[in-house]
Backbone bond lengths (Angstrom), bond angles and torsions (degrees), N, CA, C in turn:
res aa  C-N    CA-C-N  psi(-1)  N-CA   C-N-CA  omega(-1)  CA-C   N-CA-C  phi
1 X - - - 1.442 - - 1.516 106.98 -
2 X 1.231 115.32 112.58 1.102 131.04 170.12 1.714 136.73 -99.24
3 X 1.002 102.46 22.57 1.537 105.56 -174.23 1.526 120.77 75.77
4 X 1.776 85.57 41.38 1.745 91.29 -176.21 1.429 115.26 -74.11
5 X 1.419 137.59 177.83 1.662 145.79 -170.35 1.402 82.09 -83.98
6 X 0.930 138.08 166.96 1.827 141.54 -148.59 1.398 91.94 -129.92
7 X 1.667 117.88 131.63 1.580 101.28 152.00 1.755 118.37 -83.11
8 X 1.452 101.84 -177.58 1.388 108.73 -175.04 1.042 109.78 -125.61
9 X 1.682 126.04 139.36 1.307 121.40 160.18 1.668 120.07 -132.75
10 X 1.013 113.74 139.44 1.862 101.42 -150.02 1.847 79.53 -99.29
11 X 1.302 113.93 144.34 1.069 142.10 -154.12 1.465 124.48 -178.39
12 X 1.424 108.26 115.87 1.234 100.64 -148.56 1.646 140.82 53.20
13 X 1.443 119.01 44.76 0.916 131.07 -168.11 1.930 126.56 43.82
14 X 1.371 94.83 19.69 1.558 98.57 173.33 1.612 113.18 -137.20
15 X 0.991 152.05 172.44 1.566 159.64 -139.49 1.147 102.81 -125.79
16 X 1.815 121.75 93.57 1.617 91.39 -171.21 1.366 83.27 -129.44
17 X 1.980 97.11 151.00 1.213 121.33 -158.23 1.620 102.30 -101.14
18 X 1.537 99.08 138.00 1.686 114.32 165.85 1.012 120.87 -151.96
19 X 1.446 115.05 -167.16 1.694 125.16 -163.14 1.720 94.42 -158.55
20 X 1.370 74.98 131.04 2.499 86.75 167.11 1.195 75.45 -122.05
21 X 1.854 97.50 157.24 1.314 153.31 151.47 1.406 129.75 -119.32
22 X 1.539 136.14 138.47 1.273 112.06 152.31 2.006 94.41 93.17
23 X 1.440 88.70 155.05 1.460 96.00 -169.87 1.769 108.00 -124.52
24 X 1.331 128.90 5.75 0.790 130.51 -171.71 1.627 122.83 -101.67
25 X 1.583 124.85 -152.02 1.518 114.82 176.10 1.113 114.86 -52.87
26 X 2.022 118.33 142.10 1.208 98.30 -178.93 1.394 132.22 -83.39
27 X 1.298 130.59 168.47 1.322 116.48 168.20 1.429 129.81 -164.83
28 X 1.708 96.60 112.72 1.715 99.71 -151.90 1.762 100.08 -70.28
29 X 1.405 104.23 152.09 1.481 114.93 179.31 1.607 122.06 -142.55
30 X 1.230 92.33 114.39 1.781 119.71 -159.79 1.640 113.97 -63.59
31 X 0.659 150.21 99.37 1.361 126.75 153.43 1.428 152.47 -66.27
32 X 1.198 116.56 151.15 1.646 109.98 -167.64 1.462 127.90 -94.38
33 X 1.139 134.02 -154.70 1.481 108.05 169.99 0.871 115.19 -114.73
34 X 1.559 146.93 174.19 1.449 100.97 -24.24 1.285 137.75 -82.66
35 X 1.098 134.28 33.89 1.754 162.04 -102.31 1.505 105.72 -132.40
36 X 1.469 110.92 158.32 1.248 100.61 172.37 1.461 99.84 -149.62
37 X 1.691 118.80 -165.65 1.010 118.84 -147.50 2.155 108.67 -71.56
38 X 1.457 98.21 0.35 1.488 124.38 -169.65 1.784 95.85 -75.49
39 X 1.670 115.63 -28.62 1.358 122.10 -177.51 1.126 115.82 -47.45
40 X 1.652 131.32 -29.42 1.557 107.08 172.47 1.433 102.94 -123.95
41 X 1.310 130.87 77.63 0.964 140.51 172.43 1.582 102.15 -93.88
42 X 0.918 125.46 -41.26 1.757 123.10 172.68 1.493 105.17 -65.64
43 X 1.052 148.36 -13.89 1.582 129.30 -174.95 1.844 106.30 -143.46
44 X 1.619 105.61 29.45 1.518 120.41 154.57 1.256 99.36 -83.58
45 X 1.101 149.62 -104.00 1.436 134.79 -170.44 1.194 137.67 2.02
46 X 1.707 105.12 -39.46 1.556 115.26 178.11 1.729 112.54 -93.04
47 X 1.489 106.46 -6.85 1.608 114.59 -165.12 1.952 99.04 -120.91
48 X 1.293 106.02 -3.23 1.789 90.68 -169.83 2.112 96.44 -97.03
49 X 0.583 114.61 2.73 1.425 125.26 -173.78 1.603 98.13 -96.76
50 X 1.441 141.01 -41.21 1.535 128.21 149.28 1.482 111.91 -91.73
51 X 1.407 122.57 -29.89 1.823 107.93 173.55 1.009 103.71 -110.88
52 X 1.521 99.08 177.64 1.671 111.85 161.49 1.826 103.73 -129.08
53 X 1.593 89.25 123.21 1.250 99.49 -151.16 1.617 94.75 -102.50
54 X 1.746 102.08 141.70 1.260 131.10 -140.75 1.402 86.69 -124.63
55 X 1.413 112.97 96.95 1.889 120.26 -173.65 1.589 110.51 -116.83
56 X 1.160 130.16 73.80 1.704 129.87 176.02 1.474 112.36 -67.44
57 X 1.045 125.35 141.93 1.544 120.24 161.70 1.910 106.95 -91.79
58 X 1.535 106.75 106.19 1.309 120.30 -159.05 1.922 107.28 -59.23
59 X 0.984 104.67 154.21 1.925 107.47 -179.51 1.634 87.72 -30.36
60 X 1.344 108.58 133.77 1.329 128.57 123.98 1.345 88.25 111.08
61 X 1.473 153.09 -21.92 1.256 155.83 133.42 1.262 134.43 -67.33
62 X 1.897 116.12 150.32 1.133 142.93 -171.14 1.847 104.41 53.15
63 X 1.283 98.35 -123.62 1.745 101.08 172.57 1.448 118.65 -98.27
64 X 1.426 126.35 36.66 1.304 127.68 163.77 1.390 110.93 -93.86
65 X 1.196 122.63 162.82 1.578 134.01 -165.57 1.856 88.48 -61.94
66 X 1.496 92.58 171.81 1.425 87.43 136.61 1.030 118.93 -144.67
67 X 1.786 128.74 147.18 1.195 130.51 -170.90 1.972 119.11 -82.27
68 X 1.289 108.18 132.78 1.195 113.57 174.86 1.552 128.46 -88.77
69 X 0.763 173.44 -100.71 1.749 126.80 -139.08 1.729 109.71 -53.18
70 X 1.213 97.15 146.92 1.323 108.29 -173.50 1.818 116.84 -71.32
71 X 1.126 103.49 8.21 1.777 123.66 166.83 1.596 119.13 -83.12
72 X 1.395 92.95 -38.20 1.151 96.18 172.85 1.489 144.37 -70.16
73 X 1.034 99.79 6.53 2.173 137.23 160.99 1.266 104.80 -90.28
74 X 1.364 125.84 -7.29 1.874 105.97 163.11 1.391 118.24 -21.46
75 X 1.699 131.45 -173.14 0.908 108.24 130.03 1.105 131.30 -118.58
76 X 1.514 141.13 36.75 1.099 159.93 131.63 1.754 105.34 -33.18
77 X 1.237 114.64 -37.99 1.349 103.33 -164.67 1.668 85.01 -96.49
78 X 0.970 132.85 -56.53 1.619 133.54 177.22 1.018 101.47 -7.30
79 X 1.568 108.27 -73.88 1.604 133.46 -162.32 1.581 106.95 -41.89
80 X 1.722 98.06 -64.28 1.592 91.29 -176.89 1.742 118.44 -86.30
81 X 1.117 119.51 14.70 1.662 129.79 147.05 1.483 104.62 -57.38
82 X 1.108 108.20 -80.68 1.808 113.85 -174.94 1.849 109.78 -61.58
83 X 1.454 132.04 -6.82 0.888 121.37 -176.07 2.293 94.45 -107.14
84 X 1.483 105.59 -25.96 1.559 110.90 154.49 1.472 120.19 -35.38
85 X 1.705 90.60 -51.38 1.942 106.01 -162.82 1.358 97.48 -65.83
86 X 1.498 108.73 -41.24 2.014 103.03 -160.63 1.447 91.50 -70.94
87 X 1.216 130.13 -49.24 1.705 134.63 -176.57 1.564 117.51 -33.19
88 X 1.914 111.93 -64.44 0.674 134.17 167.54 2.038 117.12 -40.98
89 X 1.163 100.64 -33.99 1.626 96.69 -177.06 1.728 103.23 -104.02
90 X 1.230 112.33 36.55 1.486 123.17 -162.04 1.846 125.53 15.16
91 X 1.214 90.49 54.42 1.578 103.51 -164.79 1.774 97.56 -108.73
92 X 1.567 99.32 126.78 1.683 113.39 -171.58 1.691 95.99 -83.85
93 X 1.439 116.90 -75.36 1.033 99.58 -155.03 1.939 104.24 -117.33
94 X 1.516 119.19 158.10 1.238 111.35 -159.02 1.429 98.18 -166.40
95 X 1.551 107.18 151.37 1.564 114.87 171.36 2.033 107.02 -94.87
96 X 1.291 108.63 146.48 1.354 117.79 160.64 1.244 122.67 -131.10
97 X 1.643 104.12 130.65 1.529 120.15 -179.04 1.830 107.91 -98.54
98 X 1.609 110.77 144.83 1.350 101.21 -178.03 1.030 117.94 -113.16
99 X 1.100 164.98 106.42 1.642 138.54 174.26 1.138 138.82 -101.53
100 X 1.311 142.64 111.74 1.732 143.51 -132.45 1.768 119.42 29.95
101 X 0.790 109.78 -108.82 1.658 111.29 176.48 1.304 102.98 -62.21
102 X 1.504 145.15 -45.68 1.342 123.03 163.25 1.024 124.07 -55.09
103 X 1.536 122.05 -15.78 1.554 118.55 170.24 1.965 128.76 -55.21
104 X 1.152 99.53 -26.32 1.463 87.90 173.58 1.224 124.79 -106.07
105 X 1.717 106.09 -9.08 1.518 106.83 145.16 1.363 148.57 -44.56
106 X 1.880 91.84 -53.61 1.325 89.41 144.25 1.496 156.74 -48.46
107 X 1.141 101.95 -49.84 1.687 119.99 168.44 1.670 115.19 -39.89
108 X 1.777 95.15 -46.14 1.353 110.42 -168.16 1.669 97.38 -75.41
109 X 1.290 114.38 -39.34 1.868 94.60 163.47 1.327 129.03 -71.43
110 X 0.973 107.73 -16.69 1.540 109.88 -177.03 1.568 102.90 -78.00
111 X 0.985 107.22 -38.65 1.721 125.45 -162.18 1.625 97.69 -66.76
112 X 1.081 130.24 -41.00 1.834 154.92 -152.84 1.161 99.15 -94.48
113 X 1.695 121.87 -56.21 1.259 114.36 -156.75 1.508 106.45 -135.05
114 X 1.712 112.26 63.48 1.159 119.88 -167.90 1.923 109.68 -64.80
115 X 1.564 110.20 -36.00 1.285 100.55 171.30 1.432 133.75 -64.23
116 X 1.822 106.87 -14.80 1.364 89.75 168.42 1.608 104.79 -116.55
117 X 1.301 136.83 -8.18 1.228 115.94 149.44 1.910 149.82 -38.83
118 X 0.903 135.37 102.01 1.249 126.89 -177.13 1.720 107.13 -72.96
119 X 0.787 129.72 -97.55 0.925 151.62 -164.83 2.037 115.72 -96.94
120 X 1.341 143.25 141.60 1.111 157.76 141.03 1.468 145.97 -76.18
121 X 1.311 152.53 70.72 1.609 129.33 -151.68 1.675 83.93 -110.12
122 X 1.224 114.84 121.72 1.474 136.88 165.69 1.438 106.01 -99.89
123 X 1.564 105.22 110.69 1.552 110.94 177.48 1.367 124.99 -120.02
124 X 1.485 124.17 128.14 1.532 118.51 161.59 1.626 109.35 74.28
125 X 1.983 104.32 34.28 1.640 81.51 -167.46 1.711 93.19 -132.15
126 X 1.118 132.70 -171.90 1.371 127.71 155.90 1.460 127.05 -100.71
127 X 0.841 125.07 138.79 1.899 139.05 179.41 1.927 91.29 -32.20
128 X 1.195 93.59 160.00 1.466 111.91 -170.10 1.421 111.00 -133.96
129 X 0.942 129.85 125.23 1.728 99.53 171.07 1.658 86.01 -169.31
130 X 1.512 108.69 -172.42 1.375 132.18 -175.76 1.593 98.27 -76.50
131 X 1.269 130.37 114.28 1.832 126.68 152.27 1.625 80.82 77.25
132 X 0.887 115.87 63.56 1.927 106.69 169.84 1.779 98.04 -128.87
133 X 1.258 106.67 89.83 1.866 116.06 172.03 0.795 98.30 -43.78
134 X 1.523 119.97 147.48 1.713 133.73 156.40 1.060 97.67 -116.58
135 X 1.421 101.37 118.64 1.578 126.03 145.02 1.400 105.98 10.94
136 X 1.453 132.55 164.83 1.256 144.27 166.14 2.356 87.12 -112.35
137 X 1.332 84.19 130.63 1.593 99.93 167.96 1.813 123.05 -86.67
138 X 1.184 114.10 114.11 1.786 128.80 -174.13 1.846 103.78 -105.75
139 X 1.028 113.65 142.36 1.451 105.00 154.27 1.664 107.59 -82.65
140 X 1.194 117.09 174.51 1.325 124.40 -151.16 1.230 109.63 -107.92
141 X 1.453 122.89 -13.47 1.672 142.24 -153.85 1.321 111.00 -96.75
142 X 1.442 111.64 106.45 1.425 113.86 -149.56 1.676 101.59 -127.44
143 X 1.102 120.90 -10.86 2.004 126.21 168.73 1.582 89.56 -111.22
144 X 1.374 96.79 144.13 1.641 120.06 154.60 1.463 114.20 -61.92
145 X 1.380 116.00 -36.27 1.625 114.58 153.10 1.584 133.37 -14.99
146 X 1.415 95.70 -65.26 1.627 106.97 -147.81 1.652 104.19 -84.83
147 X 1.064 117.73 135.77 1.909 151.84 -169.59 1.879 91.33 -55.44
148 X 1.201 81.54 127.92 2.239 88.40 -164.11 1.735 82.91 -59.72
149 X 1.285 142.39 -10.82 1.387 130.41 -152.45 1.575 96.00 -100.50
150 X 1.479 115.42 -1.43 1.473 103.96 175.75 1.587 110.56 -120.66
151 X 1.316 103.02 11.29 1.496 120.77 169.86 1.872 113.94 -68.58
152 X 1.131 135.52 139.48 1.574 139.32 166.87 1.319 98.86 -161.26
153 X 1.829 80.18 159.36 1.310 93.74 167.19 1.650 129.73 -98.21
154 X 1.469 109.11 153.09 1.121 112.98 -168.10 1.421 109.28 -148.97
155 X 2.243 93.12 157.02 1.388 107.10 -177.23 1.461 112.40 -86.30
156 X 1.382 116.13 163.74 1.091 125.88 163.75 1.736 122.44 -43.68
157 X 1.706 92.26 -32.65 1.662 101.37 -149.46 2.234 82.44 -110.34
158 X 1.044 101.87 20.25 1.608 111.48 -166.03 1.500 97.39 -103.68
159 X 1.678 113.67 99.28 1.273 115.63 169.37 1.375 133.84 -45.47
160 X 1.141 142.94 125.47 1.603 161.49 149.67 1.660 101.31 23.23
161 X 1.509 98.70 -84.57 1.328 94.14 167.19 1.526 146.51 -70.08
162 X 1.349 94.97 -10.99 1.591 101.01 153.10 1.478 133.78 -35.72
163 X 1.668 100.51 -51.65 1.316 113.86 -151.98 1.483 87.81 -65.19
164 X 1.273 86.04 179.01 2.213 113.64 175.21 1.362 102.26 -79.63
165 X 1.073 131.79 -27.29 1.593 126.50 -176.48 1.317 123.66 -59.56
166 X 1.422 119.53 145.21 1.312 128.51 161.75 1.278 125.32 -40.96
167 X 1.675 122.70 119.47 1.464 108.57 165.00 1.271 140.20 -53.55
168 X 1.087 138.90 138.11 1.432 128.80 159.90 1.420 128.42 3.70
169 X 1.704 162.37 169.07 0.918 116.63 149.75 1.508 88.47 -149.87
């Protein structure tokens, strides 16, 4: 993907913009925010030679419409946007990758349309679900000591060694 002129496919009553690569299995790929369908342009090269990679710029980003009432970003409607796109290119069965806010889109197709899903890669995002609290977010930097470069932020539910901080020593 090279920064091609985007095709369009109106779906769900709005114009949403993408790009294929690659001739192989398909595999739609989500983006997160604030990102657009330009987000995996560094690691098409290494993936269009076994897929053909299926890049939309999701409602409300890059050159896709954007939809008005602000409900209309569920992700129920996401889901069947990106399950529009695979339709639209008459493609049965297909892998989807998610990344942050495309991440639970994904899930939610995979989850829906297990017979034609193969495969899922959910990346870099947090769990989704019905009544599921998120954590309150802290930075981690707790002495006046420590080098702002070993400072991060972190979850509640974000193990010890997870964090960015320096070990003990």
């Amino acid at each position: 993907m090279n920064y091609q002129i985007p095709s369009y496919a109106p779906i769900n009553g709005l114009q949403v913009a993408y790009e294929t690569v690659g001739d192989g299995f398909p595999l739609l790929m989500l983006h997160g925010f604030p990102r657009t369908r330009r987000s995996w342009q560094r690691i098409s090269p290494y993936l269009k030679e076994r897929f053909m990679i299926i890049a939309p710029d999701r409602r409300g980003y890059g050159d896709s419409d954007r939809g008005a009432p602000p409900e209309s970003y569920n992700n129920a409607m996401l889901a069947s946007e990106g399950i529009g796109m695979i339709d639209k290119l008459g493609i049965d069965t297909f892998m989807v990758v998610g990344h942050d806010k495309g991440m639970p889109t994904a899930a939610r197709i995979a989850a829906d349309n297990p017979d034609r899903v193969r495969g899922a890669v959910l990346l870099d995002g947090m769990p989704e679900g019905a009544n599921v609290p998120r954590p309150p977010m802290h930075l981690s930097c707790k002495h006046e000591d420590t080098p702002p470069l070993t400072c991060g932020v972190r979850s509640s539910r974000t193990p010890r060694t997870m964090s960015m901080r320096n070990s003990p020593k």
